[in-house]
C-alpha positions as CSV (number, residue, x, y, z in Angstrom):
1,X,4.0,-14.1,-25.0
2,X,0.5,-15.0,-25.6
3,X,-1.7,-15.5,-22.4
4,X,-5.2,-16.8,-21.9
5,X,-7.6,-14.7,-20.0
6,X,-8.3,-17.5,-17.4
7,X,-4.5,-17.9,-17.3
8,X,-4.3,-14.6,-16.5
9,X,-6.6,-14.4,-13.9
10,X,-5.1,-16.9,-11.6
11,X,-1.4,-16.1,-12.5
12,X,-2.2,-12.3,-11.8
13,X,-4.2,-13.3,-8.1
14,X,-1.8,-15.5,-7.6
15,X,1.4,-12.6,-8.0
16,X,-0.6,-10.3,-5.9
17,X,-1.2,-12.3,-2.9
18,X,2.0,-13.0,-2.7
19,X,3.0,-9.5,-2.8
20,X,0.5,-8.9,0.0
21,X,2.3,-12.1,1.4
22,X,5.7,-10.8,1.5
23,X,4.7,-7.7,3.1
24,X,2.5,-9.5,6.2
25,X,5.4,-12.1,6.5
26,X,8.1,-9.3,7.6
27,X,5.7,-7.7,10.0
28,X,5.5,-10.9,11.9
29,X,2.8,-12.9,10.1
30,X,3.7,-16.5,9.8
31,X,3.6,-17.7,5.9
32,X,5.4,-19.9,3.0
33,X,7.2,-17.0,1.2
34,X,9.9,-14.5,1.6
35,X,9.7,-11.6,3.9
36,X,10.1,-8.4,1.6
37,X,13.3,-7.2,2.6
38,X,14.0,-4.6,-0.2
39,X,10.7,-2.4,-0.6
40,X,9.8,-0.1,2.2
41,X,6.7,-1.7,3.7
42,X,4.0,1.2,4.3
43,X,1.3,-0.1,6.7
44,X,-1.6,1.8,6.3
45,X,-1.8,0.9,2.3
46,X,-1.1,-2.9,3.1
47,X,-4.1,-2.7,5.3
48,X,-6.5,-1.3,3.7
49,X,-5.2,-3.7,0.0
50,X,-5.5,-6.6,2.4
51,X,-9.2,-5.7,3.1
52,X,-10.0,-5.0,-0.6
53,X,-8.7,-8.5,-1.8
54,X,-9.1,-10.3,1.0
55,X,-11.7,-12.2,0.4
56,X,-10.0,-14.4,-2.5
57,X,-7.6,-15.6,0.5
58,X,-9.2,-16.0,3.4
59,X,-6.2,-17.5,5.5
60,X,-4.5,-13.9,4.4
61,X,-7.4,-12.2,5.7
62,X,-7.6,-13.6,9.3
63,X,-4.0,-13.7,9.6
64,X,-3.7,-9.9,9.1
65,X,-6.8,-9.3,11.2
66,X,-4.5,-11.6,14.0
67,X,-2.2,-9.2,13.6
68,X,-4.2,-6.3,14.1
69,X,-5.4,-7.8,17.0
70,X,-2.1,-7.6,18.5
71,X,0.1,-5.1,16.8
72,X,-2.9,-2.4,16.6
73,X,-1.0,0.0,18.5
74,X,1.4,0.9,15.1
75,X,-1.6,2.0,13.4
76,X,-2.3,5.6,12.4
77,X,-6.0,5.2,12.4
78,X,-6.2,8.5,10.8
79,X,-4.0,8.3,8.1
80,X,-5.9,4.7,7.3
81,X,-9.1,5.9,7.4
82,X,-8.2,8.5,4.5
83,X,-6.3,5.4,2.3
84,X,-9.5,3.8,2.9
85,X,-11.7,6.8,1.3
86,X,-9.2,6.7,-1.7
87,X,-9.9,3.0,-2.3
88,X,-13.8,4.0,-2.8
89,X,-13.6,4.5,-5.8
90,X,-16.2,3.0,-9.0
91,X,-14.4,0.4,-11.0
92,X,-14.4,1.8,-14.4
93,X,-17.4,0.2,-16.3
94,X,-18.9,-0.5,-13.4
95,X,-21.2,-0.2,-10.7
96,X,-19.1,-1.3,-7.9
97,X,-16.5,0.4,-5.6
98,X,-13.1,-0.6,-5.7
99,X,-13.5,-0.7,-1.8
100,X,-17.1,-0.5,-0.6
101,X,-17.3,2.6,2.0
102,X,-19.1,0.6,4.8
103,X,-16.0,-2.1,4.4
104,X,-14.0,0.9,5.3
105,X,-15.8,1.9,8.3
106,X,-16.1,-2.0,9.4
107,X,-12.4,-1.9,9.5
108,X,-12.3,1.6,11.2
109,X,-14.4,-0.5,14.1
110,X,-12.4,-3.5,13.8
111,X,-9.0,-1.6,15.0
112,X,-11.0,0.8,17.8
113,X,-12.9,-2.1,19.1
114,X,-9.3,-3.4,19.4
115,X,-8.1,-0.2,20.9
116,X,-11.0,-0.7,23.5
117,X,-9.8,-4.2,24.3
118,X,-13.1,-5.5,22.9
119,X,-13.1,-8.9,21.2
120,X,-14.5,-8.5,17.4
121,X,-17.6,-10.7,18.5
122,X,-19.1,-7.6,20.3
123,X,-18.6,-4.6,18.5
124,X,-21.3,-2.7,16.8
125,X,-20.7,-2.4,12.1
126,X,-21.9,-0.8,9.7
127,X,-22.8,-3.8,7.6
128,X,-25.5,-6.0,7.4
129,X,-25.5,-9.7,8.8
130,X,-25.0,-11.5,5.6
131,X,-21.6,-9.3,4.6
132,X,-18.7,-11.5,3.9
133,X,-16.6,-9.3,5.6
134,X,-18.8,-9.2,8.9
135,X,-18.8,-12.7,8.8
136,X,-15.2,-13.5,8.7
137,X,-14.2,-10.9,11.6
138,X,-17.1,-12.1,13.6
139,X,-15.7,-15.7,13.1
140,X,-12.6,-14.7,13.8
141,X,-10.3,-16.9,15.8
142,X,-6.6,-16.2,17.1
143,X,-4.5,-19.4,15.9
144,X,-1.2,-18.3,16.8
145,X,0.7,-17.2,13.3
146,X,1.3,-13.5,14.5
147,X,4.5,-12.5,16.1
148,X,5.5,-8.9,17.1
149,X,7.2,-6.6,14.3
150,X,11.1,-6.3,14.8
151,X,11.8,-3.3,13.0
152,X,15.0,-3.7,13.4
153,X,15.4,-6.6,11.6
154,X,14.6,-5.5,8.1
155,X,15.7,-1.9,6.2
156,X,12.3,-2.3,4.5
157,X,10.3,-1.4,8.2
158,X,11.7,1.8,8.7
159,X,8.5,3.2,8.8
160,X,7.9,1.4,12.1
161,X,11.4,2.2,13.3
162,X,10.6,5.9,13.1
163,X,7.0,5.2,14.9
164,X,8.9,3.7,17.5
165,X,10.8,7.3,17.9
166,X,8.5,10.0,16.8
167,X,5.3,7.8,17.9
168,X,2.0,7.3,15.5
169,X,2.5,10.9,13.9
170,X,2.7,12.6,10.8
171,X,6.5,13.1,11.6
172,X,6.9,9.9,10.4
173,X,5.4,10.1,6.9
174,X,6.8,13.1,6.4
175,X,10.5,12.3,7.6
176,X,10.0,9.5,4.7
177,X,9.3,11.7,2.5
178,X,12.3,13.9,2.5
179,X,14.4,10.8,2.9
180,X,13.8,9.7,-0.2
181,X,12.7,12.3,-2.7
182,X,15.4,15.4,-3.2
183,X,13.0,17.9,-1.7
184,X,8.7,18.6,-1.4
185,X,6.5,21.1,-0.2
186,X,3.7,20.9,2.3
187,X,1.0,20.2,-0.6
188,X,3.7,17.5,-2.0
189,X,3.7,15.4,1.2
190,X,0.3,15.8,2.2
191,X,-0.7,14.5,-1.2
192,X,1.1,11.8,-0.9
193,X,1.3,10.8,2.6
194,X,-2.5,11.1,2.9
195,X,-1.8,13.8,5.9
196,X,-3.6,16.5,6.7
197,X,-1.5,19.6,5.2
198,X,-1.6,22.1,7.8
199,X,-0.2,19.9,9.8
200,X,2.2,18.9,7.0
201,X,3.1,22.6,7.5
202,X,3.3,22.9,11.0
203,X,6.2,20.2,10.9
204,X,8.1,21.0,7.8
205,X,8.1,25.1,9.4
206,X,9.3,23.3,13.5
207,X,11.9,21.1,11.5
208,X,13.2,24.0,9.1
209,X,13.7,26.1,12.6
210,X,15.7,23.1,14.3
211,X,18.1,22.7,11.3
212,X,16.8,19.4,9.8
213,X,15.5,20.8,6.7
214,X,16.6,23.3,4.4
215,X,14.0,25.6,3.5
216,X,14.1,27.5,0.4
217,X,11.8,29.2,-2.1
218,X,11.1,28.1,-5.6
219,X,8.2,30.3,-7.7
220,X,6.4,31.3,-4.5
221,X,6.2,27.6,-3.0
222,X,8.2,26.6,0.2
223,X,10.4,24.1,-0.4
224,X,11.9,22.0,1.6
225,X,14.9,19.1,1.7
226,X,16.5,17.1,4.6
227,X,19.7,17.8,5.4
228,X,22.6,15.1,6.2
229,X,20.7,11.9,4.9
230,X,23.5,9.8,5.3
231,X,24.0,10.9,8.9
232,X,20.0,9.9,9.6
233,X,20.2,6.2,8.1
234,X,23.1,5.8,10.7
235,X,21.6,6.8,13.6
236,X,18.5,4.5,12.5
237,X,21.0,1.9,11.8
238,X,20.0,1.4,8.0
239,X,23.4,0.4,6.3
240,X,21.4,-0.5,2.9
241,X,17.8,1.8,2.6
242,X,14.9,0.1,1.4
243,X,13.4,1.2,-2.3
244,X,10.3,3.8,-1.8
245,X,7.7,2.9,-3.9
246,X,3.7,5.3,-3.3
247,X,2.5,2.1,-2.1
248,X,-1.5,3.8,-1.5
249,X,-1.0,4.2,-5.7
250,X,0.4,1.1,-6.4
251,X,-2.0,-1.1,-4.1
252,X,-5.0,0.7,-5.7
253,X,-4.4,0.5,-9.5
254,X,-3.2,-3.5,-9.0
255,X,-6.3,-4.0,-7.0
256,X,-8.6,-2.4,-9.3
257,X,-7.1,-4.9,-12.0
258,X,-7.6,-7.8,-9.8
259,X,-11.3,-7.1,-8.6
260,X,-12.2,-6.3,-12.7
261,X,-10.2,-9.2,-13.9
262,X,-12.4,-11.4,-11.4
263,X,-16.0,-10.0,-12.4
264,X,-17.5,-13.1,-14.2
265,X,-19.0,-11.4,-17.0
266,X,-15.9,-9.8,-18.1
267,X,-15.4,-12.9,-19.9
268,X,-13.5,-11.3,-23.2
269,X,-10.0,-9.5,-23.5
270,X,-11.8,-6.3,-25.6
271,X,-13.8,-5.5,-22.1
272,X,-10.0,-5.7,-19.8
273,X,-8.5,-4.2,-22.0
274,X,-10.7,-1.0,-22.0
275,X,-9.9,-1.0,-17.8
276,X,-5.8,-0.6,-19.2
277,X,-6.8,2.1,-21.2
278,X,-8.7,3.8,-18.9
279,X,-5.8,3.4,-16.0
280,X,-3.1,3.7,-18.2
281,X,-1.5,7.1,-16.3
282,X,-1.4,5.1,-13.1
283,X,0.3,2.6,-14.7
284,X,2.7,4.7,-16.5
285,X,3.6,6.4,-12.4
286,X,4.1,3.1,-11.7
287,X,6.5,2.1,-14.3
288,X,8.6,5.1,-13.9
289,X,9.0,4.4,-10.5
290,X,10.5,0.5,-12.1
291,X,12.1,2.3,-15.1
292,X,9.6,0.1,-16.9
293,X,8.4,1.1,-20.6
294,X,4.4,0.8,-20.8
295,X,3.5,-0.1,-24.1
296,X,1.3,2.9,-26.0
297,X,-2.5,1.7,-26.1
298,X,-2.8,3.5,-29.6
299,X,-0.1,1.0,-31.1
300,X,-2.6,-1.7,-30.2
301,X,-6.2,-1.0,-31.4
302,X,-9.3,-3.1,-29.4
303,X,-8.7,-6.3,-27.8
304,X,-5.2,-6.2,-29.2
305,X,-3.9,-4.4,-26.4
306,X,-4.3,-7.4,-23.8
307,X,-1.4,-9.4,-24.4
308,X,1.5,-6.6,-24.6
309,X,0.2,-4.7,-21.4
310,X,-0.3,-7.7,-19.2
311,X,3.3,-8.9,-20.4
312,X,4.8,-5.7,-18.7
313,X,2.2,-6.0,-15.8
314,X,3.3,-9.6,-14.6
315,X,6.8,-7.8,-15.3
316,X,5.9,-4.6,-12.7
317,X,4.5,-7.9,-10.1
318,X,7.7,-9.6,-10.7
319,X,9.9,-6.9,-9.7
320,X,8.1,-6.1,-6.3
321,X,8.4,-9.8,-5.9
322,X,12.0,-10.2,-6.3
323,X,14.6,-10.0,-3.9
324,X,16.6,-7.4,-6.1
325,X,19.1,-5.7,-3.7
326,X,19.1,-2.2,-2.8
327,X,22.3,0.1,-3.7
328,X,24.3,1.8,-1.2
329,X,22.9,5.4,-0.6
330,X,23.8,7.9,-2.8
C-alpha cells in the first residue's frame, strides 16, 4: 500500500503515542485507550521514551510526570539513568541527539527532587530557562488522572510485582530475564537489563548456591537457567505470562524514526529512507522478536524503499497495539 510522507508522519506519531498510552494507562494513568495487558511493561524504558517524545503530546507528558510524582518510589533511578545515556545517541544524518544529555539529567532531578519531597518549582536543572522541557515540569500542575499501580491486576506488570518482593534491585531484572529466555550469562543480562555486571554476577553466583538457577558451563562462559518456571508464575499468581519484548531497544529505534520523520526539512522519502537503511539491524531484532519478515533494502534501490518498510513498520506498531492474547506457558 502506497502512503504519503505527511500521511505517514501523523499515522506513525499517532501509533506511537498510543503505545506509550497503553503502557501509562495500566500503571494507573487515566486515558481513552486500552491498558496493555499482553506485553510486559518495563518502566525504566517507558520513562525515559516518554521524555524523548513527549513534547508532541503534552497531556502525555504531565500525566506521566503526575505519576512520577506519586509512584516515584518503583523507580530504579540507576538503571534509568543508564537507559537514559543509551537514548543519547546522534540521529543518523544529523546533528541532534536522539535524547539530549541535559534532558536526561533534568529528569534524573525531576525523580530526586521527588525523592526529597520537593515540589518541581524549586529544584535546581541543568537546562537553561527557555528549554521546553524546563518549562513544562516547572509548570507542572497535579490534576488528578494518576492512580496507584495494582500489579496485581495485569500479567503485563510483573516487573512491579517482583519490586514489590525483592525491592528496587537488580534481582528483579534479572529474575526477568531467566523467566523468559532459556538461559544467559552475567554479560547477557547486564547487556540487556542495563545492570551493572558484577553485580549481575554477584546474584546469578547467591541464586545458583540457593537452588534457583542451574549453573552450568558452556565454552568457558557461566551459564545460567531458572529452574521450575511454572512453579514461580504460581507463586506470583500469573496464570497467562505477559510477552517479553527488550523494550530499552524497541523504544529507541521507534523513537529515532519518529523524531527523524518530524524534522521539517526531511521533506522527501530518498532522505527517510536512508534512516531505514542505516537502522535496519534494529529493526530486523525487532521483527524477530514479532516473527515479522523485514523487507531486504537492496531489493529496493533509493527512495524505493519507503513504501515496503513503513508497510511492515505500521505492521510491528500494530502488533504491540493489539490485544493479541498470550499462550499458556510452555
Amino acid at each position: 500500500m502506497k502512503i504519503s510522507l505527511k500521511k505517514f508522519r501523523k499515522d506513525f506519531l499517532d501509533r506511537i503515542l498510543e503505545l506509550h498510552w497503553r503502557h501509562w494507562t495500566a500503571l494507573g494513568l487515566a486515558g481513552t485507550v486500552e491498558p496493555e495487558k499482553c506485553w510486559l511493561i518495563d518502566l525504566e524504558p517507558l520513562i525515559v521514551s516518554t521524555f524523548t517524545i513527549g513534547l508532541n503530546d503534552k497531556r502525555l507528558l504531565n500525566g506521566a510526570l503526575e505519576w512520577l510524582k506519586n509512584n516515584a518510589f518503583w523507580i530504579n533511578l540507576s538503571r534509568l539513568r543508564r537507559i537514559g545515556e543509551k537514548f543519547g545517541v546522534k540521529i543518523p544524518n544529523s546533528d541532534e541527539e536522539l535524547l539530549a544529555p541535559k534532558t536526561t539529567l533534568l529528569l534524573i532531578e525531576v525523580l530526586k527532587s521527588i525523592n526529597r519531597k520537593k515540589t518541581f518549582t524549586k529544584f535546581r536543572t541543568h537546562n537553561s530557562e527557555s528549554n521546553s522541557y524546563e518549562k513544562i515540569i516547572k509548570g507542572f500542575r497535579s490534576r488528578g488522572i494518576s492512580m496507584a499501580p495494582k500489579p496485581k491486576l495485569y500479567s503485563s506488570l510483573l516487573q512491579l510485582s517482583l519490586r514489590g518482593i525483592f525491592g528496587i534491585d537488580t534481582r528483579v531484572e534479572v529474575f526477568i530475564y531467566l523467566l523468559f529466555y532459556e538461559y544467559g550469562n552475567s554479560n547477557s543480562i547486564a547487556q540487556e537489563t542495563f545492570h551493572n555486571q558484577r553485580n549481575v554476577y554477584k546474584i546469578l553466583d547467591i541464586l545458583a548456591k540457593t537452588g534457583m538457577v542451574e549453573r552450568y558451563q558452556k565454552k568457558k562462559i557461566k551459564n545460567y537457567a531458572l529452574k521450575n518456571k511454572k512453579y514461580w508464575l504460581k507463586i506470583l499468581g500469573v496464570r497467562r505470562p505477559p510477552k517479553y519484548l527488550n523494550w530499552a531497544r524497541t523504544f529507541l529505534v521507534l523513537d529515532m524514526i519518529l523524531k527523524e520523520a518530524l524534522i521539517p526539512h526531511y521533506n522527501n522519502e530518498y532522505l527517510l529512507s536512508s534512516l531505514f537503511r542505516d537502522i535496519i539491524n534494529e529493526i530486523k531484532f525487532i521483527g524477530q522478536s514479532l516473527n515479522i519478515d523485514i523487507p531486504d533494502p537492496d531489493s529496493y534501490p533509493g527512495d524505493k524503499y519507503f513504501n515496503p518498510f513503513v508497510n511492515i513498520l505500521f505492521n510491528i506498531i500494530d502488533r504491540l497495539i493489539s490485544d493479541v492474547k498470550t499462550p499458556d506457558w510452555v
